[in-house]
C-alpha positions in Angstrom: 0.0 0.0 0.0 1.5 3.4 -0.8 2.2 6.3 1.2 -1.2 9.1 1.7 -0.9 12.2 3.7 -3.3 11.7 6.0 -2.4 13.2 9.5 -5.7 13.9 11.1 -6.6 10.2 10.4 -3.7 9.5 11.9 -4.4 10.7 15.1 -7.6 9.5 14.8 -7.7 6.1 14.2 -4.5 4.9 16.1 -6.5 5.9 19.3 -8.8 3.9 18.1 -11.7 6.6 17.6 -11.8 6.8 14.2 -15.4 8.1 13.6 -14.3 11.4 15.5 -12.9 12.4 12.3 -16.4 12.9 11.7 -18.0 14.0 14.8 -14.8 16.3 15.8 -14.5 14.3 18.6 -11.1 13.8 20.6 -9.0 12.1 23.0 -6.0 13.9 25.5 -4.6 10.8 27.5 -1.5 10.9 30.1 1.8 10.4 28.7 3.7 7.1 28.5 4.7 5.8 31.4 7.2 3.3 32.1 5.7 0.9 34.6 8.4 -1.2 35.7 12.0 -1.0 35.8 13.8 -4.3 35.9 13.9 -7.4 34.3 13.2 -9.9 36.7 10.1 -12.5 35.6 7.4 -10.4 35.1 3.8 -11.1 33.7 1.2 -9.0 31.6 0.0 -7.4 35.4 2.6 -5.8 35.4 1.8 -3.4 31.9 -0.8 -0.8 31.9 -1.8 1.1 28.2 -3.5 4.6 27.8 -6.0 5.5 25.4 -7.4 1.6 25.2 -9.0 -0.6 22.9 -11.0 -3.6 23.8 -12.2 -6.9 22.4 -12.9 -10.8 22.6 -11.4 -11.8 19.1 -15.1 -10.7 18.0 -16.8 -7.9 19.6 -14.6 -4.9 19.8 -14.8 -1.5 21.7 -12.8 1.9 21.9 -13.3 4.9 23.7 -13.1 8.4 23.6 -14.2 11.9 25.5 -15.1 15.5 24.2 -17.1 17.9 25.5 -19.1 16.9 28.1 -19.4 13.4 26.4 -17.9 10.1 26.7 -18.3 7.7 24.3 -17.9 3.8 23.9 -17.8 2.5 20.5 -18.7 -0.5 19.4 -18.1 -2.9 17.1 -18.1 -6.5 15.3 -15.6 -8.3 12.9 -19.1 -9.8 11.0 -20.7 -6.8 11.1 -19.8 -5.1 7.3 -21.8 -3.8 4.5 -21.2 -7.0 1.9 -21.4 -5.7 -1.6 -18.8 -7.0 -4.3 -18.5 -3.1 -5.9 -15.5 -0.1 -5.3 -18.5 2.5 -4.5 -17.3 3.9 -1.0 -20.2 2.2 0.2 -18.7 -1.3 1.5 -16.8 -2.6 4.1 -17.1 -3.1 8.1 -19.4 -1.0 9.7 -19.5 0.5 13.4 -22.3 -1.0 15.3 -23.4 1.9 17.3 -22.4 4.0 20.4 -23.0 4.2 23.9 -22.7 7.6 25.1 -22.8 9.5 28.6 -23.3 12.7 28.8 -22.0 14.6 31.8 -23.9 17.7 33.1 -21.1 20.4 33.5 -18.0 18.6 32.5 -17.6 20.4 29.3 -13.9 20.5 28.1 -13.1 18.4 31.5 -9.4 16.2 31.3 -9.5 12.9 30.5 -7.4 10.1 30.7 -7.6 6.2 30.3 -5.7 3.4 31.4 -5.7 -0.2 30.7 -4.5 -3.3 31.7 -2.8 -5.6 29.6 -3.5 -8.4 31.9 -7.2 -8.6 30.9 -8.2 -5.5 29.4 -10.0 -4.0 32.0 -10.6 0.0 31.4 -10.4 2.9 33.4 -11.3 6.3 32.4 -11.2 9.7 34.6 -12.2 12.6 34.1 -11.8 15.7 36.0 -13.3 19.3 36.3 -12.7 21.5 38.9 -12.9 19.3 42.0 -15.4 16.8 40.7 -14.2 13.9 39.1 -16.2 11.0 37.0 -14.8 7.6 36.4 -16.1 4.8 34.5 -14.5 1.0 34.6 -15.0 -1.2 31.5 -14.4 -4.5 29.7 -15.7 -7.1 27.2 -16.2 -10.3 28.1 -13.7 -12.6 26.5 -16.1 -15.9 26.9 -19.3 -13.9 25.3 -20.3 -10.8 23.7 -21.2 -8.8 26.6 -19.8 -5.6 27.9 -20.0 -4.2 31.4 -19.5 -0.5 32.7 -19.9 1.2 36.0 -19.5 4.4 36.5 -18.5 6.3 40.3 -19.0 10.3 41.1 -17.1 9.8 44.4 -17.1 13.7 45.1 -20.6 14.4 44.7 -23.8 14.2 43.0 -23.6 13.5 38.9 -26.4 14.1 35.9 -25.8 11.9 33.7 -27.5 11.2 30.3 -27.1 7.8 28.6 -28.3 6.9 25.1 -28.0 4.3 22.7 -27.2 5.2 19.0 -25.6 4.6 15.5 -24.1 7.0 12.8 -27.0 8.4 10.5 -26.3 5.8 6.9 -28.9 6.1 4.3 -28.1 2.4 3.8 -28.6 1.1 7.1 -31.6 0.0 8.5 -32.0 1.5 12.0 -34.4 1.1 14.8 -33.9 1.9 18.5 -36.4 1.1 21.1 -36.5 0.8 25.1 -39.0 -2.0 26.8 -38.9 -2.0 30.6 -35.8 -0.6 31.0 -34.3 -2.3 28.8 -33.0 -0.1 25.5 -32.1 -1.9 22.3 -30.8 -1.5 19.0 -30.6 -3.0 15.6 -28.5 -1.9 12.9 -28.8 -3.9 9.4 -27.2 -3.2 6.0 -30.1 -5.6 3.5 -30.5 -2.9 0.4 -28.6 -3.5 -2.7 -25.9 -5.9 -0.8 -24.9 -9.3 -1.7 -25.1 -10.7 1.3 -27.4 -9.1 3.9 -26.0 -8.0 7.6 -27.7 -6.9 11.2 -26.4 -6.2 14.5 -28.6 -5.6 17.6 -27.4 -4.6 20.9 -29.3 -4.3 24.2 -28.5 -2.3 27.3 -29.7 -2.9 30.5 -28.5 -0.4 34.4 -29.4 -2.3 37.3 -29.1 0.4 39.8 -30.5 3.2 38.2 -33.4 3.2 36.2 -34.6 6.3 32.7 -32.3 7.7 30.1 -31.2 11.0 32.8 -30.1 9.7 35.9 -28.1 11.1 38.8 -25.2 9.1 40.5 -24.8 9.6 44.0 -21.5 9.0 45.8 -21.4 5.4 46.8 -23.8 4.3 44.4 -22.3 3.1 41.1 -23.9 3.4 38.3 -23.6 -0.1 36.4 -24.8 -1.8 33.4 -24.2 -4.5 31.0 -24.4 -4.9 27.1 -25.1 -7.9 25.2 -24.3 -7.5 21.5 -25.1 -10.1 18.5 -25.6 -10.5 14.7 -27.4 -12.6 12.2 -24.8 -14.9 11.4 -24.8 -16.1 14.8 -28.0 -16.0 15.6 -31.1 -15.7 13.5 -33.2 -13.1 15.2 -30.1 -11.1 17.5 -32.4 -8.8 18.8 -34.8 -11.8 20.5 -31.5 -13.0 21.5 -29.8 -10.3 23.2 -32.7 -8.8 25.0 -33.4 -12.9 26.0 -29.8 -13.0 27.8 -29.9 -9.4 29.6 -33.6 -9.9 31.1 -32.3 -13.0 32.9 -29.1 -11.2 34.1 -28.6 -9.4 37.1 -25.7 -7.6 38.6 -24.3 -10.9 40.3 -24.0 -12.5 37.3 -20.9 -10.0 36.4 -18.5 -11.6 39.1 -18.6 -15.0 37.6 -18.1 -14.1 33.7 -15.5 -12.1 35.2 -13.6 -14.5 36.7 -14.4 -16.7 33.6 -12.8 -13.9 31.6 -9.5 -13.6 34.1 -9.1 -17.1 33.4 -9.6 -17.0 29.9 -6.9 -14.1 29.9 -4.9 -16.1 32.4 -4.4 -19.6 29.8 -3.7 -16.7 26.9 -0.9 -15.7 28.6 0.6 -18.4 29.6 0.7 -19.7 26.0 3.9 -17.9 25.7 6.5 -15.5 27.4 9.5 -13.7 27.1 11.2 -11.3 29.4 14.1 -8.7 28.3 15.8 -6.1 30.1 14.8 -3.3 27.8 11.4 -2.7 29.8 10.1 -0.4 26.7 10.3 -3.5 24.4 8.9 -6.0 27.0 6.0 -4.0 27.0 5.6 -3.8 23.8 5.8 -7.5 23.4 3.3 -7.8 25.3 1.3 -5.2 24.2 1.4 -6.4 20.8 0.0 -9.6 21.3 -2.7 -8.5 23.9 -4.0 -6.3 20.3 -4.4 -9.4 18.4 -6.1 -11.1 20.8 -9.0 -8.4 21.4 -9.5 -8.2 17.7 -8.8 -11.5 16.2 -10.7 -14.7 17.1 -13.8 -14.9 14.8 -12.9 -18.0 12.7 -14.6 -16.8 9.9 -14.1 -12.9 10.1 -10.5 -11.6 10.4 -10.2 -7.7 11.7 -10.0 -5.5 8.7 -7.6 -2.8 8.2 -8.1 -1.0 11.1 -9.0 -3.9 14.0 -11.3 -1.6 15.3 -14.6 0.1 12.9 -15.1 3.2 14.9 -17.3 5.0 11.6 -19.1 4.1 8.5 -16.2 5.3 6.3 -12.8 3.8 7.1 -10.1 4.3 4.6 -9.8 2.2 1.6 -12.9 1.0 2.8 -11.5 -1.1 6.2 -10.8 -4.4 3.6 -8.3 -6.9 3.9 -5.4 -5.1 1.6 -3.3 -8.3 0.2 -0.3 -7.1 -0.7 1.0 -7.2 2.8 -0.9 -4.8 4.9 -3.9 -7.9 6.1 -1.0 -10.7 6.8 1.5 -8.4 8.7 -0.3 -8.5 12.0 -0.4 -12.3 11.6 3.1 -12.7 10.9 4.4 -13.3 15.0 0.9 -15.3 16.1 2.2 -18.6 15.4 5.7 -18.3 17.2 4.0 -16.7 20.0 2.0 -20.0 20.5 -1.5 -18.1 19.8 -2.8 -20.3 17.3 -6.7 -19.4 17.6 -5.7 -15.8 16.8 -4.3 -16.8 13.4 -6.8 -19.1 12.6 -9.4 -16.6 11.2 -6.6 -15.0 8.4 -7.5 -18.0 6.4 -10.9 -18.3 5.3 -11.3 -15.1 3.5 -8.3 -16.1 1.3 -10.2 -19.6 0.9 -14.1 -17.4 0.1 -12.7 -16.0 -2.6 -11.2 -18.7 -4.6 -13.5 -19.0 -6.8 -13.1 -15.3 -7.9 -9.7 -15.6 -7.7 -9.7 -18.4 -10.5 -12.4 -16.4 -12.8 -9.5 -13.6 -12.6 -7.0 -16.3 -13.5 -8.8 -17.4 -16.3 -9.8 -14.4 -18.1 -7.1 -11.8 -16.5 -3.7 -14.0 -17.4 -4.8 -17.2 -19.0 -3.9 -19.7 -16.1 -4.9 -22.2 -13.9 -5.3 -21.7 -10.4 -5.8 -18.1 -8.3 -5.3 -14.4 -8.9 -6.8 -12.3 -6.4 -7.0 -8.4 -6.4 -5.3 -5.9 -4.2 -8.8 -5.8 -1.5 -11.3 -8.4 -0.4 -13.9 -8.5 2.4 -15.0 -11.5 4.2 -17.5 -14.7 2.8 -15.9 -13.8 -0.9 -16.8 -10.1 -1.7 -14.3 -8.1 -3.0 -14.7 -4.2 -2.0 -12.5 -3.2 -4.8 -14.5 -4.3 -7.5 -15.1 -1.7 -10.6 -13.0 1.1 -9.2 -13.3 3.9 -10.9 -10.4 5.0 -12.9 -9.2 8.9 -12.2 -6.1 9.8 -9.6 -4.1 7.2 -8.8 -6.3 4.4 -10.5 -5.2 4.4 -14.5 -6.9 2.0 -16.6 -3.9 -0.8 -16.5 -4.7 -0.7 -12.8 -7.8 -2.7 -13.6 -8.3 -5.8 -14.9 -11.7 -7.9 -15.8 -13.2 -5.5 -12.8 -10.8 -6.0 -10.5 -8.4 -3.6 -9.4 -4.5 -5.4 -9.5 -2.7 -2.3 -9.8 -0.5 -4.4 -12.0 0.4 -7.0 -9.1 0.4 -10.5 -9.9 1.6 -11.9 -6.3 -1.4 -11.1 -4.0 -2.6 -14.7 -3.7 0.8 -16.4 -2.9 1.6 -13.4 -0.5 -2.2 -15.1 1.4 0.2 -18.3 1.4 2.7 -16.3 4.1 0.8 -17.5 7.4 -0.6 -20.2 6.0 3.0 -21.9 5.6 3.8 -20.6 8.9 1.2 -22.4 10.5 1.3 -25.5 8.8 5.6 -25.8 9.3 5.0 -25.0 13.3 2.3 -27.3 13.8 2.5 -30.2 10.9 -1.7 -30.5 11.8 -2.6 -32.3 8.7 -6.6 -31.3 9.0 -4.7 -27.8 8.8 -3.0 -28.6 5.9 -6.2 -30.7 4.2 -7.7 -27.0 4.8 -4.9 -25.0 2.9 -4.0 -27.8 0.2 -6.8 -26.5 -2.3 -5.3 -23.0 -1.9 -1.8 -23.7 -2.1 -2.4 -26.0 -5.1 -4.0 -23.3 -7.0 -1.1 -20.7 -6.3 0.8 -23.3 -7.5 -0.4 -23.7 -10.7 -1.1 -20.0 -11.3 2.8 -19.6 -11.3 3.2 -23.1 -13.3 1.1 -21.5 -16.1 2.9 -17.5 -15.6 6.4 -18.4 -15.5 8.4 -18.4 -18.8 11.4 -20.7 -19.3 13.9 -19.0 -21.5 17.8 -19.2 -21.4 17.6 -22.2 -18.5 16.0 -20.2 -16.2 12.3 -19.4 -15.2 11.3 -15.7 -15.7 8.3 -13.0 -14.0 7.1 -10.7 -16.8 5.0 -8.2 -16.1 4.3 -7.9 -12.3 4.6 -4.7 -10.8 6.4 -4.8 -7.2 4.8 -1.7 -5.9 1.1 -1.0 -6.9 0.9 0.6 -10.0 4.7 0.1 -10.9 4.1 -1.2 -14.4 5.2 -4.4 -16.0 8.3 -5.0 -13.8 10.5 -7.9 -14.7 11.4 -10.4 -11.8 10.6 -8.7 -8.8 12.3 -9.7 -5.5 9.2 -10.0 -3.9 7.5 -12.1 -6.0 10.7 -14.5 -6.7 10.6 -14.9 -2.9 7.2 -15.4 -2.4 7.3 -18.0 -5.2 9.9 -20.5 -3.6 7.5 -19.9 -0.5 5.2 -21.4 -2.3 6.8 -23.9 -4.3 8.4 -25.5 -0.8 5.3 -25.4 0.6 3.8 -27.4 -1.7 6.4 -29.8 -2.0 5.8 -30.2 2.3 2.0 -30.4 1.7 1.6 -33.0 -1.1 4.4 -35.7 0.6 2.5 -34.9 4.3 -0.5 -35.5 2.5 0.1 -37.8 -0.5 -1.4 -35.6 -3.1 -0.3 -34.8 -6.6 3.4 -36.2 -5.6 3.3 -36.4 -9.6 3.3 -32.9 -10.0 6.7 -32.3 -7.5 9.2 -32.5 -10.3 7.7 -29.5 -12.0 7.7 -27.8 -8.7 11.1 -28.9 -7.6 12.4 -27.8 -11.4 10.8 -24.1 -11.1 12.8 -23.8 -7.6 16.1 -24.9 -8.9 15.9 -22.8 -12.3 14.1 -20.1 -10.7 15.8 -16.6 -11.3 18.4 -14.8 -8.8 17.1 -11.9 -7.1 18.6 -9.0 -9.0 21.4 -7.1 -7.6 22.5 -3.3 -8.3 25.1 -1.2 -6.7 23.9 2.0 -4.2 26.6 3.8 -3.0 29.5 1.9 -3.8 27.6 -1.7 -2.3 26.2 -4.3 -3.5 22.0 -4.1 -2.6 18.9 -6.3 -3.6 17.1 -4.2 -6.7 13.5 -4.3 -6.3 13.2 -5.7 -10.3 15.5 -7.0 -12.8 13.9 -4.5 -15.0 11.6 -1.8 -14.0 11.7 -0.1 -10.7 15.3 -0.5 -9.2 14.6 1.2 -6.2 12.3 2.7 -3.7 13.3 4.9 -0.8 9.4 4.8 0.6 8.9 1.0 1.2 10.8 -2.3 2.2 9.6 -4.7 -0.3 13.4 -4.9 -1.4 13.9 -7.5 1.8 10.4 -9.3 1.9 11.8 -12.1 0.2 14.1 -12.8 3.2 11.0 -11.9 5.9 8.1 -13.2 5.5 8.9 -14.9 2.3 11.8 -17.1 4.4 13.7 -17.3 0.9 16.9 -16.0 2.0 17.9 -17.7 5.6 21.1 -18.0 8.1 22.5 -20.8 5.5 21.9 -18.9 2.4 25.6 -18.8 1.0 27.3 -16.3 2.3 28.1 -13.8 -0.7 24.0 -13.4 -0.6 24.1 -12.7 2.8 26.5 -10.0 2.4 24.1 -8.1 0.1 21.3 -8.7 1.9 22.7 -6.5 5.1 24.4 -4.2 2.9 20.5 -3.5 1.5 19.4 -3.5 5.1 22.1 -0.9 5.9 21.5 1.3 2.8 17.5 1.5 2.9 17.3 1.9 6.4 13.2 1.4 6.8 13.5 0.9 10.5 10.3 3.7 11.0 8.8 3.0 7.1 5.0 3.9 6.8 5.2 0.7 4.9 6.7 -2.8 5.6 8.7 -1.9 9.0 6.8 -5.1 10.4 8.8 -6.9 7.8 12.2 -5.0 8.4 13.7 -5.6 11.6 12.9 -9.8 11.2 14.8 -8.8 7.8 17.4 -7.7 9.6 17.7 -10.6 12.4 17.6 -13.1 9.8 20.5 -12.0 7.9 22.6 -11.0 11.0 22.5 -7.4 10.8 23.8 -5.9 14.0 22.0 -6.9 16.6 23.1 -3.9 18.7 21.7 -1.7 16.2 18.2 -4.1 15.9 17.7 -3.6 19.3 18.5 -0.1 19.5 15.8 0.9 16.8 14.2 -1.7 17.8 13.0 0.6 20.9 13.1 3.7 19.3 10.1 1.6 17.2 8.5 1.2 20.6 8.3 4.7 21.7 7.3 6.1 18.5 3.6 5.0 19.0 0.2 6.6 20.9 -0.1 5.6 24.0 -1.8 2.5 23.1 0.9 0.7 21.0 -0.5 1.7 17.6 2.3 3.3 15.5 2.4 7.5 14.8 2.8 8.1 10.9 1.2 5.3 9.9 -2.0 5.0 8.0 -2.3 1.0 8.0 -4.0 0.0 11.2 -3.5 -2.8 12.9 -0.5 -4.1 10.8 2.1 -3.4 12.9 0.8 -4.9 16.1 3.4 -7.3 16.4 6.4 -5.2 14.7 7.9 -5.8 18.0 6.8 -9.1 19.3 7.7 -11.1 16.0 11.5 -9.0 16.1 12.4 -10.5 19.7 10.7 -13.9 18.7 13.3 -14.1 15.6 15.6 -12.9 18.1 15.1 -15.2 20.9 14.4 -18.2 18.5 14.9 -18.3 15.3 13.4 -21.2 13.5 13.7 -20.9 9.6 13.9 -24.0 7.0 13.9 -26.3 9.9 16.7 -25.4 11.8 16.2 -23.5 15.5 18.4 -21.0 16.3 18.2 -19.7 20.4 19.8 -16.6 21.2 21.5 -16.5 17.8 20.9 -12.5 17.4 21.1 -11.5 20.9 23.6 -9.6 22.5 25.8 -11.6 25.2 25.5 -8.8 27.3 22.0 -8.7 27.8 19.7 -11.3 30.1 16.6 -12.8 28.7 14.0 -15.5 28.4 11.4 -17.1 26.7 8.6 -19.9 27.2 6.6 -21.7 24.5 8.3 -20.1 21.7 6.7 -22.4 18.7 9.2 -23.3 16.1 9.2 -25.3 12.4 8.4 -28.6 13.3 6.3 -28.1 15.9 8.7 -27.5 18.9 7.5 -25.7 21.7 10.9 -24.3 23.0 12.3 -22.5 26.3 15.7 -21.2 27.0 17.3 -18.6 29.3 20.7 -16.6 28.5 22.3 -14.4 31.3 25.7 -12.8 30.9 26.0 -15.0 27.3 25.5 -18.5 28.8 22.6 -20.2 27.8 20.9 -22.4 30.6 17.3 -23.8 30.8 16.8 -25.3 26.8 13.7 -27.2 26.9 11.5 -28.7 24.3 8.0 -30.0 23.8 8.1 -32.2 20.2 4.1 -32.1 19.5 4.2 -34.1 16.7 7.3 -36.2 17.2 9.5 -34.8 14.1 13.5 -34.8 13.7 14.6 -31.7 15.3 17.7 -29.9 14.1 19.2 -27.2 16.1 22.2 -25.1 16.0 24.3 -26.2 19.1 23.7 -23.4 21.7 27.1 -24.1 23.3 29.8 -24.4 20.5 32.0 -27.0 21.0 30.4 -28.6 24.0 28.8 -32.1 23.8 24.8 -31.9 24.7 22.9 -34.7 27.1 19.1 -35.3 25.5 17.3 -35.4 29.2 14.4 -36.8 27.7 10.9 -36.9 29.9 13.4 -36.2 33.0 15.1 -39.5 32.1 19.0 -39.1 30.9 19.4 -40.0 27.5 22.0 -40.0 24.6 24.9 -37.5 23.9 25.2 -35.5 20.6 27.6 -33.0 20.0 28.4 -30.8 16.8 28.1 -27.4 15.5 24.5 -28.3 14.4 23.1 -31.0 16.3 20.2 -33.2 14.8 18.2 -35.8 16.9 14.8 -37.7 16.9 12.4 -36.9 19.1 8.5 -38.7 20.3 5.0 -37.5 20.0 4.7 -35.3 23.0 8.2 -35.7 24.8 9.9 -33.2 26.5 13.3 -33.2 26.1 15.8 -30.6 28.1 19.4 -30.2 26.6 22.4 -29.4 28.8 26.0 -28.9 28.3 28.2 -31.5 29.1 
C-alpha cells in the first residue's frame, strides 16, 4: 500500500476513535509511562496502556471523550456492508455507540488506562474538584460488555443513550421495553449478502435515560451484542440474555474472563531487560487477541470500525498490509488468533480463478489488491481517475499491476502448517496452495535455462516489472510449501518435479550497486529502487527465501540492503524489516536499538504514529524478539543467535518449524534452561547453543543419549519433553 498524507486520520484512528474524524471528537490521554524498571520474571500485570482498545477476538470496543461526552464505541468483525462493488459504500461498519453525557463537564481532562493483563478500562475525568470515572471490559467468553461508572465527590447528571451514525443504507431502529434499550442496525438494500447487529443495554441500579449518580452508588450496566450470522433473530436473543441477568452474574463471567486471559498468557512468554520493548511485546500480542478470534471474520484494516467510512474501505489489503499482524501469532504460540486470516483467502477462490482465467490465462488463483469476508471483494469496478489508471484494472478487479497477492495469502498459512505439521490444517490450505501453485506453473516463462516473472509490478501501479524480488521470494515460499503439503498429504506427488524444477531454475534476485555496495534491486527490469517502502527485503522476511545458511556472498548483500535502505520507522513494511534484519545477521546492537526507538514512537496504546495501516504493525515488535530469541527458519532452530551476550533474557513456548514448543534462558552469554516439547514427534535440528560442548538429551526427566556438533540433529517422540544441557 503506498504512502497518503493523511495526519488527522492519523491521530484519529491509532487511538482507536476513528469516527471522531467525523464528529470532531477527541481524545487527550496521560503520557507514556514506564511501569516497571527491571527485568526480573514479570507477567502481563505488570503493563498498563493509555487510550485503550477492547475486544474478545469478536466484539470490539474503543473509547473516547469530548465535550461533556464520553463515548464507547462499538463494534463487530461480522458486522460489514457485503457488496462486491468499489462505490465507497462497503466494508465493516460501526455497530453503534453508547454515550454519557455529563452535566457540567464540558472540556473536562480525561485520561484512560488499561491493563494488559485482561483488558480492564479505566477512564477519569476531572473538572474542577469533581471527578467522573467509569470501569470497562468485554467479556472474553461472550459478547457482553459491562461499565460502572462512580462520582465519588458528589452528586452527577448523567445522560445515557444508545445510538448509530445516521447511513442512508442502514436500516436502523432503537427502542426501550422496561428498562431495557435496544438496538438493531442492518445493511439488507442493494448488498450481496445481507447483515444486522442488535445490541441491548440494561442499568441495574438506576433506572430512565437522565439519571443522577450519588457517591457510593455506582452506576452499572451490561451490554449484550449479536448478529445474524450467529444468531437468527439477535435482537430476541440479546434482550433474552440481559432480562435474565442481574448484577451478580458479572462476578462469575469475570472470573471466567480472568481465566480466559490467564491460559492466553501463559501460552507464551519472554522477558528482556529493555522494559520499553517488553511492553511492547506484550502489548502487541494482547491487540491481536482483542481483535482476532472470529474464525470466519479476520479484523480488517483498522482492528477496530469506529465509523461508517474507514479508509480504503477497512478491507483486507493483500499485498502485505492484512498478513502483517499475523506474521508473530504462530511463534507466539497463539494459534486461535491466526486461525481466522485463512478463510477469506479460501471465500474468494473461486473469484480468484475467474480472474486467472480471463485476467492471465492460467490455472489456479489471482486475487485483487482488496477483499472482504464470505468472498466479496470491496474493490470491485474502481473507478479509474487519480491514482487508478486504466492498467490498474483488470476484468473489474483492481490489481494495480500486481500478480503476487494470492501467494503473499500463502505467508501464514505456511507458517502455521511448518509450526504445527496438523494435517486437518493442511487438508484446509491444500486447495489453496495447489491453486497458487499452478497459477505460477502457467505465468512463468522458461527461456535461457531459467524461469522468468514478466509483467508484475512490485509496488502497486509500478508497471510491468521484470522479476521482482518479492515475487521471486514469495514463489519458492510457495513452491516448498507445496512440496511439504503434497508428501505430508500424498497428493499430486506427480506434479513435484515440476515444482522442484521451477525452484532450482528459478531466477536470482537481481542485484544493483547503491553507494559503492552491492544491494537487492527491487526488479530485474523496471523499478530498481524505492526509498518509501521495504519490499526490497520481503523475500528474506516473510517470504523465508533468503535464511542464516543462504551462501554467504547473498548474505553480504542482503545486510548491505538493510544498511543502505534503512526502513526501521517506514509507513510501509517496517513489520517486515527488523525480522529482515535478524535473519541475515544485521547488527543486533543496532536491531535492538531501533528496535525501541520503534517502541516509543507510538500513541499511548501501541498503535504506530505516521502510519495509516491499522492494525499491521501490532506485532512489529513481538515477532522482532521472537526471531531474536528463537529463530526457526527452513527447519533449523536458532536460540539466542541475534542477541547480545550482554543482555539477560528468556522465553517460554516459543513455537518453532516442526512443531517444537521451546524454552531457554541466556544471562551474561551462557545459555541455561533449553527445553522442548516435540508435539508431533519430528526430527529436530538445532544449531548447538554451546559451541564445542557435547549436549545430554534429558528426555521426559530421564538421561538419554549425547550428541555434539556445530549443528546437532536428533529424533524426538510425540509429546516428549526433552531438556538439553552442556556436558
Amino acid at each position: 500500500m503506498k504512502k497518503i498524507g493523511l495526519t488527522l486520520f492519523l491521530l484519529v484512528v491509532w487511538i482507536g476513535l476513528h469516527a471522531q474524524a467525523k464528529s470532531g471528537k477527541s481524545v487527550t490521554s496521560v503520557p507514556f509511562k514506564n511501569y516497571w524498571t527491571k527485568a526480573p520474571e514479570r507477567t502481563p500485570s505488570d503493563f498498563s496502556v493509555d487510550a485503550p482498545l477492547m475486544g474478545n477476538g469478536d466484539l470490539t470496543m474503543s473509547v473516547g471523550f469530548q465535550d461533556n461526552r464520553l463515548r464507547f464505541y462499538l463494534s463487530k468483525n461480522d458486522f460489514w456492508r457485503l457488496r462486491s462493488q468499489a462505490d465507497g459504500l462497503s466494508g465493516p461498519r460501526v455497530v453503534g455507540f453508547v454515550d454519557l453525557e455529563i452535566d457540567g463537564f464540558t472540556n473536562a481532562g480525561f485520561t484512560a488506562v488499561q491493563l494488559i493483563k485482561n483488558g480492564i478500562t479505566t477512564c477519569q475525568l476531572k473538572k474542577g474538584e469533581q471527578s467522573i470515572e467509569s470501569r470497562s471490559w468485554v467479556s472474553a467468553t461472550g459478547n457482553l460488555i459491562f461499565i460502572e461508572v462512580n462520582s465519588p465527590d458528589k452528586d452527577a447528571k448523567i445522560t445515557v443513550s444508545l445510538t448509530a451514525p445516521q447511513n442512508r443504507q442502514a436500516i436502523l431502529k432503537t427502542g426501550n421495553k422496561n428498562d431495557l434499550f435496544w438496538l438493531t442496525r442492518a445493511f439488507t438494500d442493494s448488498v450481496d449478502i445481507p447483515t444486522e447487529v442488535a445490541v441491548a443495554l440494561k442499568m441495574f441500579n438506576y433506572k430512565g435515560e437522565t439519571i443522577t449518580i450519588q457517591p457510593g452508588k455506582k452506576l452499572r450496566m451490561a451490554l449484550a451484542v449479536e448478529s445474524k450470522f450467529k444468531k437468527t433473530d439477535p435482537l430476541g436473543y440479546v434482550q433474552k440474555r440481559l432480562t435474565a441477568f442481574n448484577s451478580n452474574s458479572e462476578a462469575e463471567l469475570l472470573k471466567e474472563h480472568n481465566q480466559w486471559w490467564q491460559n492466553y498468557w501463559n501460552r507464551s512468554s519472554v522477558t528482556i531487560e529493555d522494559t520499553v520493548l517488553m511492553k511492547s511485546w506484550y502489548q502487541g500480542l494482547y491487540t491481536m487477541a482483542a481483535c482476532s478470534g472470529d474464525p470466519k471474520f479476520p479484523p480488517g484494516l483498522f482492528g477496530w470500525t469506529t465509523n461508517d467510512t474507514p479508509a480504503w474501505n477497512g478491507d483486507y489489503h493483500l499485498n502485505y498490509n492484512f498478513q502483517a499482524p499475523f506474521y508473530s501469532l504462530c511463534s507466539s504460540n497463539h494459534l486461535e488468533q491466526i486461525e481466522p486470516h485463512d478463510q477469506p483467502l479460501l471465500d474468494f477462490m473461486p473469484r480468484g480463478e475467474y480472474y486467472g482465467k480471463n485476467a492471465t490465462k492460467t490455472r489456479g488463483i489471482m486475487y485483487p489488491v482488496g477483499i472482504g469476508p464470505l468472498g466479496i471483494e470491496v474493490t470491485r469496478n474502481f473507478a479509474v481517475g487519480g491514482y487508478q489508471t486504466n492498467d490498474d484494472i483488470e476484468f473489474e478487479g483492481l490489481f494495480y499491476g500486481q500478480r503476487s497477492n494470492a501467494a503473499y495469502g500463502l505467508i501464514n498459512m505456511a507458517q502455521q502448517w511448518r509450526c504445527t505439521y496438523d494435517i486437518e490444517y493442511g487438508k484446509k490450505i491444500y486447495p489453496y496452495a495447489l491453486a497458487v501453485a499452478s497459477f505460477w506453473e502457467d505465468y512463468l516463462k522458461f527461456e535461457n535455462g531459467r524461469y522468468v516473472i514478466y509483467g508484475d509490478a512490485i509496488h502497486e501501479g509500478s508497471g510491468k516489472d521484470k522479476n521482482p524480488v518479492l515475487s521471486l521470494g514469495l514463489i519458492r515460499n510457495a513452491l516448498d510449501l507445496m512440496i511439504d503439503l503434497s508428501s505430508a498429504l500424498k497428493r499430486d506427488e506427480e506434479r513435484q518435479p515440476k515444482w522442484r524444477d521451477i525452484l532450482a531454475k528459478l531466477s536470482e534476485f537481481p542485484i544493483q550497486q547503491r553507494n559503492g555496495r552491492d544491494v537487492f534491486r527491487y526488479s530485474e527490469e523496471g523499478v530498481d529502487w524505492v526509498d518509501g517502502n521495504g519490499l526490497g527485503i520481503q523475500q528474506i522476511f516473510p517470504c523465508n527465501a533468503i535464511t542464516p545458511d543462504s551462501k554467504p556472498e547473498l548474505l553480504a548483500v542482503a545486510r548491505n540492503t538493510i544498511d543502505v535502505m534503512q526502513r526501521w520507522h517506514d509507513q510501509n513494511t517496517s513489520n517486515s524489516f527488523f525480522a529482515a534484519a535478524i535473519r541475515v545477521g544485521y547488527d543486533s546492537s543496532v536491531v535492538l536499538k531501533e528496535l525501541h526507538k520503534y517502541s516509543l514512537h507510538t500513541f499511548p496504546n501501541g498503535f504506530q504514529l505516521d502510519n495509516p495501516h491499522g492494525i499491521e504493525n501490532s506485532c512489529t515488535v513481538t515477532n522482532a524478539i521472537n526471531e531474536m530469541f528463537c529463530m526457526s527458519v527452513a527447519n533449523v532452530i536458532r536460540i539466542f543467535s541475534h542477541f547480545p551476550n550482554n543482555q539477560k533474557g528468556s522465553f517460554n513456548n516459543i513455537r518453532t518449524w516442526g512443531g517444537f514448543l521451546v524454552s531457554a534462558r541466556i544471562t551474561n552469554g551462557v545459555i541455561s534452561n533449553v527445553l522442548l516439547l516435540s508435539e508431533k514427534g519430528k526430527l529436530c535440528t538445532m544449531v548447538n547453543p554451546w559451541p564445542g560442548k557435547k549436549i545430554i538429551l534429558v528426555r521426559n526427566s530421564k538421561p538419554g543419549e549425547v550428541v555434539y556438533g556445530d549443528r546437532i540433529t536428533f529424533k524426538t517422540s510425540v509429546n516428549e519433553k526433552i531438556e538439553l544441557k552442556s556436558e
